[in-house]
C-alpha positions as CSV (number, residue, x, y, z in Angstrom):
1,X,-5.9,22.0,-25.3
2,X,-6.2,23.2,-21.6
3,X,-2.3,24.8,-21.7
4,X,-2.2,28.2,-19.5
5,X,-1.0,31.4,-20.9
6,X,2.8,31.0,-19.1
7,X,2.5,27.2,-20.7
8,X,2.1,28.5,-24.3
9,X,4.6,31.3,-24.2
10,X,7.4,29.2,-22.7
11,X,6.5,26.6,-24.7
12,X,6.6,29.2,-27.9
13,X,9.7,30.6,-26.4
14,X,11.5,27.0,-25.9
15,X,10.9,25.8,-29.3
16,X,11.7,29.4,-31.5
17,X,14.8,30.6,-29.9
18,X,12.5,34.5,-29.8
19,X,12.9,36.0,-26.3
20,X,10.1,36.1,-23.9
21,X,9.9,39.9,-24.6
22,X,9.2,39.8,-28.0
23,X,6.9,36.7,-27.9
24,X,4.3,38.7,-25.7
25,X,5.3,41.3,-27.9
26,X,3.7,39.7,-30.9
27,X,0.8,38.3,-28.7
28,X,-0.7,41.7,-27.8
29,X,-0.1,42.7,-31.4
30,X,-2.3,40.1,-32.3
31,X,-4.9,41.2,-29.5
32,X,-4.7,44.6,-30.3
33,X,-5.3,43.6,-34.0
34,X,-7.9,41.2,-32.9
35,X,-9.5,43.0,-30.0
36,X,-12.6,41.3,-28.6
37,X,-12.4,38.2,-31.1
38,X,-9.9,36.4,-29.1
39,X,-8.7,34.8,-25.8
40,X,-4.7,35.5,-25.1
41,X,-4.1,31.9,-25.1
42,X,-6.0,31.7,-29.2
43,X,-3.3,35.0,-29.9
44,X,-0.7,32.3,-28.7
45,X,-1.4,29.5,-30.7
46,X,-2.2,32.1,-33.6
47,X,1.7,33.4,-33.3
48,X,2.6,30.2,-32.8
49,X,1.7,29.0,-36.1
50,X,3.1,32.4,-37.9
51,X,6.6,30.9,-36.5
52,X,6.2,27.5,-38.0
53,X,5.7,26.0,-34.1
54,X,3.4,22.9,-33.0
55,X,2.5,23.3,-29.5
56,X,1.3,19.9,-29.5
57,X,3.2,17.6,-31.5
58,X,0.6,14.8,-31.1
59,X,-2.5,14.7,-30.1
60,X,-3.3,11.1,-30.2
61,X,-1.5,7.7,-31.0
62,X,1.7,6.8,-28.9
63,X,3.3,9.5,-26.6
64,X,6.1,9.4,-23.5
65,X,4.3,10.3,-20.1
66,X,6.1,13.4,-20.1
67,X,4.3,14.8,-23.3
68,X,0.4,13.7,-22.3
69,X,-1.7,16.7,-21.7
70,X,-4.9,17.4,-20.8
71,X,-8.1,17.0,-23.0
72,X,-5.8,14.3,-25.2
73,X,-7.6,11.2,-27.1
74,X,-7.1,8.2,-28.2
75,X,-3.7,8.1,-26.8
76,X,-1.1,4.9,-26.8
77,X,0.9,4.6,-24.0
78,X,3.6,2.4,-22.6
79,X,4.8,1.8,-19.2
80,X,6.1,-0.4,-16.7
81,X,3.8,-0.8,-13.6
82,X,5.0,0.5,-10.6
83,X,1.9,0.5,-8.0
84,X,-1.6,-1.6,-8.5
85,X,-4.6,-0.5,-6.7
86,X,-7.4,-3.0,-6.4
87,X,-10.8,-3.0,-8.0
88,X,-13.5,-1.8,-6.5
89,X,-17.6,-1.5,-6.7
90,X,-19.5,1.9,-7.4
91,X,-23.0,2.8,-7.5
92,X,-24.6,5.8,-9.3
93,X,-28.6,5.6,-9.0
94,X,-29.5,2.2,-10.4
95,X,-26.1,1.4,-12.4
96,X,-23.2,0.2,-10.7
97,X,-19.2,-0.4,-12.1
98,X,-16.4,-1.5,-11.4
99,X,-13.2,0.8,-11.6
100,X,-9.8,-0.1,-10.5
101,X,-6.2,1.5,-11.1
102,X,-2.3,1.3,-11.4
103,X,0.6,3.8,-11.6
104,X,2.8,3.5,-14.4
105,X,5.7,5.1,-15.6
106,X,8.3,5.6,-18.4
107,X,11.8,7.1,-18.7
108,X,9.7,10.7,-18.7
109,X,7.7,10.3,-15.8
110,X,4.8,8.1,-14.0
111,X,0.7,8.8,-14.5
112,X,-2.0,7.0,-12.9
113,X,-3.7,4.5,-15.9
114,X,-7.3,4.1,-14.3
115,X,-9.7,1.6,-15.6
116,X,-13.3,1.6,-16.0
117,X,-15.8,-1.4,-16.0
118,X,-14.9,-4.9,-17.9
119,X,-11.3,-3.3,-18.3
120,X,-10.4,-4.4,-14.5
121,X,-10.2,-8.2,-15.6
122,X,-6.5,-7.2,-15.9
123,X,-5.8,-6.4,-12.7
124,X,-6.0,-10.4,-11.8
125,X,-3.4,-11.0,-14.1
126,X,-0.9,-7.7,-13.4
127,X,2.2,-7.6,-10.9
128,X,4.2,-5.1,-10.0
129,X,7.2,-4.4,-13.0
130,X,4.7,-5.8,-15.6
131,X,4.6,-3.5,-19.0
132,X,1.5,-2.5,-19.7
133,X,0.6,-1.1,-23.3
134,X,-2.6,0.9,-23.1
135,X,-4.5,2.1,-26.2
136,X,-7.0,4.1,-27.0
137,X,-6.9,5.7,-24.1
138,X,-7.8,9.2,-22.7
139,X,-6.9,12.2,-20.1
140,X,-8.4,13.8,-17.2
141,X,-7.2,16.7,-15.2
142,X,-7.7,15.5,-11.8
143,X,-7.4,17.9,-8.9
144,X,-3.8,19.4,-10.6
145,X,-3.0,16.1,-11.3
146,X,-3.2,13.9,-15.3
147,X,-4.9,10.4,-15.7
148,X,-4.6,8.3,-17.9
149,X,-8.6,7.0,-18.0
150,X,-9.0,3.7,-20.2
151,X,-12.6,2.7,-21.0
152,X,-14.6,0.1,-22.9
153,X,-13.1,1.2,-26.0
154,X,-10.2,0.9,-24.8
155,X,-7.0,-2.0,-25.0
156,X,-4.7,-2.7,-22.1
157,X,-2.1,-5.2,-23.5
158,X,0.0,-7.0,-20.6
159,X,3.9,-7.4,-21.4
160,X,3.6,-6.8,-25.3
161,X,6.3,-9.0,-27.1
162,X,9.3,-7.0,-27.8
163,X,8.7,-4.2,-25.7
164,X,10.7,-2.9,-22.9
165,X,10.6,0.0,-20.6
166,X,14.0,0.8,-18.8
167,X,15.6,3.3,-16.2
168,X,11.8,4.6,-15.1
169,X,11.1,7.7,-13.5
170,X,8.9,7.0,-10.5
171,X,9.0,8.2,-7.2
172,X,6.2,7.0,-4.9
173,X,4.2,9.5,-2.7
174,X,6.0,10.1,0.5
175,X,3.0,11.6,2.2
176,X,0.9,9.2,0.8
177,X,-2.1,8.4,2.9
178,X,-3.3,4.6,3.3
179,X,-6.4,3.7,2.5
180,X,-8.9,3.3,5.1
181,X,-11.2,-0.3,5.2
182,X,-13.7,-1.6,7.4
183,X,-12.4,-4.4,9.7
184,X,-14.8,-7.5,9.9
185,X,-15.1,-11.0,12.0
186,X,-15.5,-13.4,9.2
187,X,-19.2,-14.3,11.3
188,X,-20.1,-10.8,10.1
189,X,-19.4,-11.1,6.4
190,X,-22.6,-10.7,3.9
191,X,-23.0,-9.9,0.7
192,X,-21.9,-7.9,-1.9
193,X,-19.5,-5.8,1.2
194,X,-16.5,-3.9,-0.4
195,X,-13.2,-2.5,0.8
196,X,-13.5,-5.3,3.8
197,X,-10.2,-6.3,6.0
198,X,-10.3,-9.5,7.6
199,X,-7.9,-11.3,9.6
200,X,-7.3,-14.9,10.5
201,X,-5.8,-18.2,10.5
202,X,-4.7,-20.5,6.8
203,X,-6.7,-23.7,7.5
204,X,-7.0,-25.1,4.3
205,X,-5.4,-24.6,1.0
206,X,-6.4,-26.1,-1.9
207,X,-4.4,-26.9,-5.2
208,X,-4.4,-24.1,-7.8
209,X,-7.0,-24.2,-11.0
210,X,-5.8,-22.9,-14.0
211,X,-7.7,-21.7,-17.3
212,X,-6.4,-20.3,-20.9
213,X,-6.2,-16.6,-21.1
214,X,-5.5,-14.2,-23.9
215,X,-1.7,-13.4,-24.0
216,X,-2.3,-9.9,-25.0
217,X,-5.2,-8.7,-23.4
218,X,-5.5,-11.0,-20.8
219,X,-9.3,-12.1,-21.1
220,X,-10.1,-15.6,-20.5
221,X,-10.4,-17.5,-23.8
222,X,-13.0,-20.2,-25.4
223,X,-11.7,-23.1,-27.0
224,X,-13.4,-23.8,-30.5
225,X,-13.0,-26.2,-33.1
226,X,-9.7,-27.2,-31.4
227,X,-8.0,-23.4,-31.2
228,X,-8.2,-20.9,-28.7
229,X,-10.3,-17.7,-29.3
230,X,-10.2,-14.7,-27.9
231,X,-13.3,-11.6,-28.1
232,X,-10.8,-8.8,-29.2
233,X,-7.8,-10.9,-31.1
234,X,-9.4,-13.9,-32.9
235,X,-7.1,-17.1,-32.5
236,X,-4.3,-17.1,-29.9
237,X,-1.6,-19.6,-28.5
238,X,-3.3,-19.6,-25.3
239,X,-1.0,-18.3,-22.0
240,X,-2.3,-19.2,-18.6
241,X,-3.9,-17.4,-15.4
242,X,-4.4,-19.5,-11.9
243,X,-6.6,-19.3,-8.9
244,X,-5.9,-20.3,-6.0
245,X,-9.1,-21.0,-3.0
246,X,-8.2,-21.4,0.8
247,X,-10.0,-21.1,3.9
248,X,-9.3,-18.4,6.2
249,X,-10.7,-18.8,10.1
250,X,-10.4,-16.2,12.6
251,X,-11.8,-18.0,15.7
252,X,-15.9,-16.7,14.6
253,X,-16.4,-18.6,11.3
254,X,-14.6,-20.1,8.8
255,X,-14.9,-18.7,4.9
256,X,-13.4,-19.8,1.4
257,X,-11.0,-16.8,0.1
258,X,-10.6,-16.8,-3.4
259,X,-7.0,-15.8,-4.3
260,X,-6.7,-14.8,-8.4
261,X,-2.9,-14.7,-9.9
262,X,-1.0,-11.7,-7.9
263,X,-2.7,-12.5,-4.8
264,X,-2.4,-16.4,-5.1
265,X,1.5,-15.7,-5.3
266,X,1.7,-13.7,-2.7
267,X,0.0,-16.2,-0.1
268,X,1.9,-19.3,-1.3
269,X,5.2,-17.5,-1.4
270,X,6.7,-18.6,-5.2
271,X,6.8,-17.1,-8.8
272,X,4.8,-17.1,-11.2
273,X,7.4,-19.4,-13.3
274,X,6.9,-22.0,-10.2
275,X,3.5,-21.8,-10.3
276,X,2.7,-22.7,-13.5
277,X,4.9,-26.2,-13.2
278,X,2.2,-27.3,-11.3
279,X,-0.3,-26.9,-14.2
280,X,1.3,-30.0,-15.5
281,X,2.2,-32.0,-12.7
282,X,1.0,-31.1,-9.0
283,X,4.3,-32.8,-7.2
284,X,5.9,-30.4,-5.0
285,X,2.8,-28.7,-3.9
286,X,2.2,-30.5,-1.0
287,X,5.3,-29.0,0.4
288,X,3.9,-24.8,-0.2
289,X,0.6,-25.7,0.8
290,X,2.1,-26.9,4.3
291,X,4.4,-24.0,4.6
292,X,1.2,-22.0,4.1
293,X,-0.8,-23.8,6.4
294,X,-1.1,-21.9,10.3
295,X,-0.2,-18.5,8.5
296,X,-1.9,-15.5,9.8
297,X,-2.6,-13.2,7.1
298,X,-5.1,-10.2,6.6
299,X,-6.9,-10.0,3.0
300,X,-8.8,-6.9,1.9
301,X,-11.2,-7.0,-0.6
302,X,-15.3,-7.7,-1.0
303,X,-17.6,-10.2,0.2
304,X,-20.0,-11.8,-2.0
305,X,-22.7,-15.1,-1.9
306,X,-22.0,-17.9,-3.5
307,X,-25.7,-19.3,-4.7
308,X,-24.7,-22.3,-5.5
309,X,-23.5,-23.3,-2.0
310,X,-25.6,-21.1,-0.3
311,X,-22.1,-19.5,1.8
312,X,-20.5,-16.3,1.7
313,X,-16.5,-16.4,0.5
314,X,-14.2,-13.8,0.2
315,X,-12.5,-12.2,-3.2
316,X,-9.1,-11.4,-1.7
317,X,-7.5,-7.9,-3.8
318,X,-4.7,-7.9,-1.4
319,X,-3.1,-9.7,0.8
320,X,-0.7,-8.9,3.8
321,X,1.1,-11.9,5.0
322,X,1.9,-11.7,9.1
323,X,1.2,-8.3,9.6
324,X,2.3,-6.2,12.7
325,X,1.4,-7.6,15.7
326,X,1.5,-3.9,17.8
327,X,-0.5,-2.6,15.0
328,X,-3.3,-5.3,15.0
329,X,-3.2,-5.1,19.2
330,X,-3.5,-1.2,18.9
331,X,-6.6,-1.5,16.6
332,X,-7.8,-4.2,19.3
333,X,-7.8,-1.6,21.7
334,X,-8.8,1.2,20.0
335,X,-12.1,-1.2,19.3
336,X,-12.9,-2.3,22.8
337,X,-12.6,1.2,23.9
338,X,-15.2,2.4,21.4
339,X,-17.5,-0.2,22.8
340,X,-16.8,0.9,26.7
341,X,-16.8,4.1,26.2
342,X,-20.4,5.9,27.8
């Protein structure tokens, strides 16, 4: 375990009642006795156990925020999700991933869950005060900082029945810096672009598509033999995910965005509860798609081809409904200057 010297005394210290005098005491007695075979932070652990003390009182399975540490595996963790940061497309040498992320937090504290590869399938289906029940997880110490890193092996369960996370301890990043994306015309799109921003009119919006989806892990689901199957846990009672396609034109082209489940609420302005009402019966949509229709809104997220129609659409991972006109003019200017400037 990656604890500092000061860590392990005060934790030795905290948990024995022995003053901080007498625990270093007994450390460099055990150095001196020991001399050359061991670190000060092994003489720790060593006195440590002579008192009867766990430093670590679990090294895997479920822990509050507050107790993860680095080096830890296989860890179970629950939390309520306080911040979602999109997907996005990496390339090392020939391979490329996907890795995405989200801040949750507990009554102890909040950690950054990050996850790797096919694990990013749940950020379509996560909002914002979601719980999130992540298994088999492990941790990274990342510049000072923990992570929560969730792989392949790995489970992220969305709002597992009966559990609730209340009173949380989060506080956002005031100094927080935004993250920086490359502007486009929707005439400059092509494929397989990331981190794009574009900007433009709501011209069309179509009505939303819905499929079955796991209820606890949130993977799409096959029907077979007249029940719903899912990869990880066998039959299921089938909940639902949506998407919803519009077309977005900023005066230079005009290009399908696809809109999965946060980002599809977002643009048409209702719950999820109102939503899904129209997976039965479409009347009433009418009525959001015209309030939608004429919006200005700016989507990041990545470009890619669609082969089968020979076009290029948008995957929207976040959405910004009427954003600030002084902003958008200041970034017009900011532009043209770049391209009159000698």
């Amino acid at each position: 375990m990656k604890q500092t010297y000061e860590e392990l005394v005060e934790r030795i210290v905290e948990k024995s009642g022995v003053s901080k005098r007498d625990v270093e005491d007994k450390i460099n007695a055990k150095l001196k006795q020991l001399s050359g075979l061991i670190s000060k932070e092994g003489a720790a652990h060593i006195v440590a156990n002579q008192l009867g003390i766990k430093l670590v009182e679990q090294t895997s399975g479920k822990l509050q925020i507050k107790s993860i540490l680095p080096g830890l595996r296989d860890v179970e963790v629950l939390g309520k999700v306080m911040q979602i940061f999109p997907a996005r497309t990496f390339q090392v040498q020939e391979r490329t991933g996907q890795v995405g992320s989200l801040t949750i937090a507990d009554e102890t504290g909040s950690i950054r869950l990050v996850l790797w590869g096919d694990q990013c399938r749940h950020l379509d289906n996560i909002k914002l005060g979601d719980i999130v029940k992540a298994r088999s997880a492990y941790v990274k110490d990342q510049s000072s900082a923990l992570e929560l890193h969730l792989g392949n092996r790995g489970m992220l369960i969305v709002n597992p029945p009966g559990e609730t996370v209340a009173n949380v301890k989060f506080e956002a990043p005031a100094s927080a810096q935004p993250q920086q994306f490359q502007r486009r015309k929707l005439s400059e799109l092509a494929d397989g672009e990331d981190r794009i921003e574009v900007l433009g009119t709501i011209v069309q919006v179509f009505e939303p598509r819905f499929y079955e989806v796991c209820p606890q892990c949130g993977r799409r689901v096959q029907q077979q033999n007249g029940a719903f199957y899912c990869d990880t846990h066998n039959t299921v009672q089938p909940a639902y995910s949506y998407v919803v396609n519009l077309f977005l034109d900023d005066g230079s082209a005009s290009v399908r965005v696809v809109c999965f489940r946060n980002q599809a609420l977002q643009v048409l302005g209702i719950t999820d509860e109102e939503i899904l009402k129209f997976k039965d019966s479409i009347d009433g949509f009418e009525a959001v798609r015209t309030a939608v229709l004429g919006n200005i809104t700016k989507f990041i997220g990545k470009s890619v081809k669609n082969k089968m129609f020979d076009r290029i659409e948008f995957i929207a991972n976040q959405v910004e409904l009427n954003p600030d006109p002084e902003k958008e003019l200041e970034m017009l200017q900011k532009e043209i200057a770049a391209k009159t400037d000698p």
